[in-house]
C-alpha positions, 0 to 999 in steps of 0.5 A: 406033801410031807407036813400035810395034816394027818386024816388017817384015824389008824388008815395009811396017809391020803395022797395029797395033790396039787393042781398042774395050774398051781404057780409056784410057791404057797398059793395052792389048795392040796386036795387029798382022799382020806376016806372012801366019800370024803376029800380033803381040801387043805391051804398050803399057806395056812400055817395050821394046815386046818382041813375042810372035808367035803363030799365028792358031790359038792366038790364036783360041784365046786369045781363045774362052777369054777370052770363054767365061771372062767368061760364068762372072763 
């Protein structure tokens, strides 16, 4: 993503991802590691590119309960 928001604060720019399940166009959440214990998670819509910074831990934990909800469908 070339108009990803800038969390380097003097670092090399983070890598940012999509998921291999995001449909095309805007409805993504790029997820980038800006710093060793942060990720980045970003709205590809939102036109100010706000970023929330989260801890690997919460982010598992999002994630895990994401999944286990979708096996209840």
């Amino acid at each position: 993503m070339t108009d990803a928001p800038d969390l380097t604060q003097g670092r090399a720019a983070p890598a940012w991802q999509k998921s291999s399940y995001c449909a095309q166009g805007e409805a993504c959440i790029p997820v980038a590691v800006p710093t060793p214990g942060t990720i980045g998670l970003t709205e590809s819509a939102d036109p100010t590119r706000t970023v929330l910074r989260t801890t690997p831990t919460a982010w598992a934990a999002l994630v895990r309960t994401i999944k286990e909800d979708r096996s209840h469908d």
